[in-house]
C-alpha positions in Angstrom: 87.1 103.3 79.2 86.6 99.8 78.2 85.1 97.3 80.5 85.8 93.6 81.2 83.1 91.6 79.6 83.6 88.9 82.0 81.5 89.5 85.3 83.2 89.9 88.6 83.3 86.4 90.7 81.6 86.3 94.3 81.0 83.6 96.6 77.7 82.3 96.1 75.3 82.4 99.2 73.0 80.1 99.8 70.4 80.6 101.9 69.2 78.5 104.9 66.4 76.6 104.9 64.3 79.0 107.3 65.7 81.7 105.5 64.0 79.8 102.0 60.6 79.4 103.9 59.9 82.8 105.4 58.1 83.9 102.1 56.1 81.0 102.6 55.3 81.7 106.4 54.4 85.5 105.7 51.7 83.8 102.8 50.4 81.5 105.5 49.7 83.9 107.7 47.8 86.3 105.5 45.8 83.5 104.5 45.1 82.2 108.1 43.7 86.0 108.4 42.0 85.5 105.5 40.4 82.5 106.2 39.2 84.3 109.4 37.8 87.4 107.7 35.5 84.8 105.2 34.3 82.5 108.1 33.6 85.6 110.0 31.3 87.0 107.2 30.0 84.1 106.5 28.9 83.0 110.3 27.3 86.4 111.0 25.4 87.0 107.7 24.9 83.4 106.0 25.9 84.4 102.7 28.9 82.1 100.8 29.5 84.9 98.7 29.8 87.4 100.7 32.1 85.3 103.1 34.1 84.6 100.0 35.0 88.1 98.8 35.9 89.1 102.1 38.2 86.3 102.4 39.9 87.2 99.7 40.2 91.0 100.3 41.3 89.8 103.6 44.1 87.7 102.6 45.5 90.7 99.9 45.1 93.5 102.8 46.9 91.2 104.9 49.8 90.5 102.6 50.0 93.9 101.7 50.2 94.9 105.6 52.6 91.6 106.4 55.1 93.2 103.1 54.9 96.6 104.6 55.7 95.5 108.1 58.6 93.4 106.7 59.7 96.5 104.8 59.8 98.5 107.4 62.5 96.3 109.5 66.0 97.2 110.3 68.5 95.1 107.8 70.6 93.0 109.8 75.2 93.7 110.1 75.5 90.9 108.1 72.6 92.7 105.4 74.7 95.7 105.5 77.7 94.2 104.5 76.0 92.7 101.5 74.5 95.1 100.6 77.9 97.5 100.4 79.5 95.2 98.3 77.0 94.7 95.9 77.7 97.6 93.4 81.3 97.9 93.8 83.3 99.6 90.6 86.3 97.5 89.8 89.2 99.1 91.1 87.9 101.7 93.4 89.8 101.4 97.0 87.4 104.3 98.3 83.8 102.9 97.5 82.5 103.6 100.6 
């Protein structure tokens, strides 16, 4: 019942460089909403602070709705696969 204290070796991924960025595109966009929301606000009633608190709840609803939709996306084969060997005991044949 002892365990190796050495971790188990896998080959390291590396992402690609659109797969590095997407975090940064999903942020952009919620702020580009954001950005909307304030000018909108602030066009129709003239108040800066008004226009500013709505671009900032803007940009938080829109992340949170951007992370939700991107939750609710079917994982890819290649996902899958990753995902199965992630946990595996050592020395199990049947893990899955």
């Amino acid at each position: 019942m002892t365990q190796n204290p050495e971790p188990a070796t896998h080959d390291s991924v590396t992402p690609s460089r659109r797969d590095r960025l997407r975090p940064l595109e999903l942020v952009g966009f919620a702020a580009v909403l954001g950005v909307f929301a304030g000018l909108v606000v602030l066009l129709t009633t003239r108040d800066l602070l008004l226009g500013v608190i709505f671009l900032g709840v803007g940009f938080v609803v829109s992340a949170v709705m951007v992370a939700l939709v991107g939750l609710g996306g079917k994982p890819s084969a290649e996902d899958l696969v990753a995902r199965k060997d992630l946990h595996r005991p050592d020395g199990d044949a049947n893990w899955h």
